[in-house]
C-alpha positions, 0 to 999 in steps of 0.5 A: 491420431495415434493412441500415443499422440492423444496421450501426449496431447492429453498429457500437455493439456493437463500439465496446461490446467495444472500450470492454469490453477497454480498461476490463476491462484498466486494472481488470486491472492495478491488481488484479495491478500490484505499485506500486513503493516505494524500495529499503533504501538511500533515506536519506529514508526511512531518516531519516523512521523514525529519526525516527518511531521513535528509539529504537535497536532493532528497528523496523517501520513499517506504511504504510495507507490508509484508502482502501485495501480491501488496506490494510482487511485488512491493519489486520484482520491487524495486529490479529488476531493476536499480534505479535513481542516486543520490536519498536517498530510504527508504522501511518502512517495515510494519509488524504486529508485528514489526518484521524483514522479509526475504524482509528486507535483499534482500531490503538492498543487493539491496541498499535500507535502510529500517525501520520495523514499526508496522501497528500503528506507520505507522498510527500514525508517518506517517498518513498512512494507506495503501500500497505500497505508493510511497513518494517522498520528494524535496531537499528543504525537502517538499513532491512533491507526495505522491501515488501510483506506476501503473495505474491500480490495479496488473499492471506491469508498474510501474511509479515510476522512471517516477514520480521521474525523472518527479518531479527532471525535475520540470515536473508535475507528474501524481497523481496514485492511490494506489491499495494494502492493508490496514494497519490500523484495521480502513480502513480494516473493510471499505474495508473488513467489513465482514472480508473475509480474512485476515489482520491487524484486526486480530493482537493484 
């Protein structure tokens, strides 16, 4: 091999690594970023649930993407188990297109009431743009957490019954973080700026 072709192969190999690193770190942090949501004072959101969900007692709302693998398990979790007693739960299912999904009907055989709203109706009704996010709304019609449901990203312990149990017992909640997916163009080009896979940017 000539001294130019060993540089030219060396040369290919670095910018290989360099493309590596960069790639390797944007998959890094949509794995490990927690995505923001609102605090418990956004009255939009604190509107949109009353509205959802009127009756005046304990209320929690469930925020999937169908998109979503963390939101996938998430809805395998909601449907396992047993649920608190005497609570309202809503699963607003997120699709692309605003389409109904096979996760709707296995939610509603496990008791789950669900709303199908499209990556923009959930950033503009519910200011949200991410998920799975847990909302837990008081029988006085506030919002007692808005967040996440594990410690940790792809966990299996999932907090939320401790949450509700913790918030109806006047005991303070931990504040999780939310691991998922962005739902909304904005924040999926913050987390995923060279669009390596895909997401709610690519949809019309």
């Amino acid at each position: 091999m000539s001294k130019r072709s060993r540089w030219l192969a060396g040369l290919g190999l670095g910018i290989w690594l360099v493309a590596g690193t960069a790639v390797g770190g944007v998959l890094l942090i949509r794995h490990m970023v927690a995505l923001p949501v609102p605090d418990t004072g956004d009255t939009g959101l604190r509107d949109a649930i009353r509205a959802l969900l009127p009756a005046p007692t304990w209320r929690a709302v469930h925020v999937m993407y169908r998109a979503c693998p963390c939101s996938q398990r998430t809805i395998t979790h909601l449907t396992a188990g047993l649920r608190p007693r005497d609570l309202q739960e809503l699963v607003v299912m997120i699709d692309d297109h605003g389409r109904p999904g096979p996760e709707d009907d296995r939610l509603r055989a496990a008791g789950f009431a669900v709303v199908v709203l499209t990556p923009m109706q959930l950033q503009t009704e519910l200011h949200l743009e991410a998920a799975p996010v847990l909302v837990v709304m008081s029988a006085r019609g506030e919002l007692a957490y808005v967040g996440g449901y594990n410690r940790h990203k792809q966990s299996a312990a999932y907090e939320d019954t401790a949450i509700i149990a913790d918030l109806r017992a006047d005991r303070i909640a931990p504040e999780l973080p939310v691991f998922g997916c962005a739902t909304s163009a904005r924040l999926a080009r913050i987390v995923d700026p060279l669009h390596l896979a895909p997401g709610p940017q690519d949809t019309p």
